[in-house]
GUKEGU-594378 format. One line per field, with one value per residue: z negated, x, y of N, C-alpha, C, O in turn; residue in one letter; residue number from 1. Coordinates in steps of 0.1 Angstrom, whole numbers. Last residue first. Example, Ala and Ser with C-alpha at 12.3 -4.5 7.8 and 13.67 -1.06 7.14 Angstrom:
BEGIN
nZ (-71;-78)
nX (128;132)
nY (-22;-57)
caZ (-71;-78)
caX (137;123)
caY (-11;-45)
cZ (-79;-78)
cX (129;132)
cY (0;-33)
oZ (-80;-85)
oX (134;142)
oY (11;-33)
code (s;a)
pos (2;1)
***
This chain:
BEGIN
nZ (-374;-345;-335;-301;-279;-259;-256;-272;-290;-288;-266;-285;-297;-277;-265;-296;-311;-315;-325;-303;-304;-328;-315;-293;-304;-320;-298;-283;-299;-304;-281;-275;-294;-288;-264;-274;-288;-264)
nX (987;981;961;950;934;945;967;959;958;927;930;940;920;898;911;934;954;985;1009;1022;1016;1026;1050;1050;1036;1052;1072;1048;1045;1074;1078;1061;1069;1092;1088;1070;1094;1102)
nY (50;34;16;10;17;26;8;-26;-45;-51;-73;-93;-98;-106;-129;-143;-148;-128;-133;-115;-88;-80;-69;-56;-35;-21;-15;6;25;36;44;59;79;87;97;126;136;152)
caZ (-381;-353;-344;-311;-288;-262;-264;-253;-286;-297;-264;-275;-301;-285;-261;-288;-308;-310;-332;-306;-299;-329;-331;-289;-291;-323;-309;-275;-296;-316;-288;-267;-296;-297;-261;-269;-296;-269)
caX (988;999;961;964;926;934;967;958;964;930;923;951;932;898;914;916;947;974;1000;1026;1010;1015;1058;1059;1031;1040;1074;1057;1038;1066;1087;1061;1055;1091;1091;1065;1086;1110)
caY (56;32;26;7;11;31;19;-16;-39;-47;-58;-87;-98;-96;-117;-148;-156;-128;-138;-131;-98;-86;-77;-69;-45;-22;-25;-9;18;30;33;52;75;78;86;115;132;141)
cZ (-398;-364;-353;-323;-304;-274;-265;-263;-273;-297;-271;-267;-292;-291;-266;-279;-298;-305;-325;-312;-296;-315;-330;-306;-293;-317;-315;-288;-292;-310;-296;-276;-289;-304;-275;-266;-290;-278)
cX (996;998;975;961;936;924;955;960;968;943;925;945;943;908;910;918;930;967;985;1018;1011;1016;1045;1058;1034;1034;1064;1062;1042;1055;1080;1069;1057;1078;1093;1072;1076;1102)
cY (47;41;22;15;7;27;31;-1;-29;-35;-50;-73;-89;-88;-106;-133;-158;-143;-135;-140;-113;-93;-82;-79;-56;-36;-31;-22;3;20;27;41;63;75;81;102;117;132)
oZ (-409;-367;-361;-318;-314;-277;-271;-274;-267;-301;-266;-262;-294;-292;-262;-284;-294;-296;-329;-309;-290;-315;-332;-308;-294;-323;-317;-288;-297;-315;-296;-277;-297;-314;-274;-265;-294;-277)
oX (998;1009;978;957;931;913;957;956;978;942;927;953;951;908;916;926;922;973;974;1018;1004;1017;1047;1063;1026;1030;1064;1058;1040;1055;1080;1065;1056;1076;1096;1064;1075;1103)
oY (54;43;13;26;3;30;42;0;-26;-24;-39;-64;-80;-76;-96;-125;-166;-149;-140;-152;-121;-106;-94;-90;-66;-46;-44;-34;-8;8;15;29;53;69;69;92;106;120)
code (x;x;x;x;x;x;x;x;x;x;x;x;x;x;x;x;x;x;x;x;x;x;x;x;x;x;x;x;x;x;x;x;x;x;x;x;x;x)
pos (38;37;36;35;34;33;32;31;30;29;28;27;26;25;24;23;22;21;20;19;18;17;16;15;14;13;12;11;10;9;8;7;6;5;4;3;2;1)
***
């Protein structure tokens, strides 16, 4: 169960930056190999 509030976390995470994303670095940034939700 734990894992779909990883999944939540990440997705909100997603949906609240990538609005301000400016350049595709920006938005590589957000791939979850690359997300740091700590």
């Amino acid at each position: 169960m734990s894992y779909l509030y990883n999944i939540y976390d990440y997705l909100t995470h997603v949906f609240k930056e990538l609005p301000n994303a400016q350049s595709i670095e920006d938005v590589e940034a957000l791939l979850p190999w690359n997300a740091n939700l700590v």
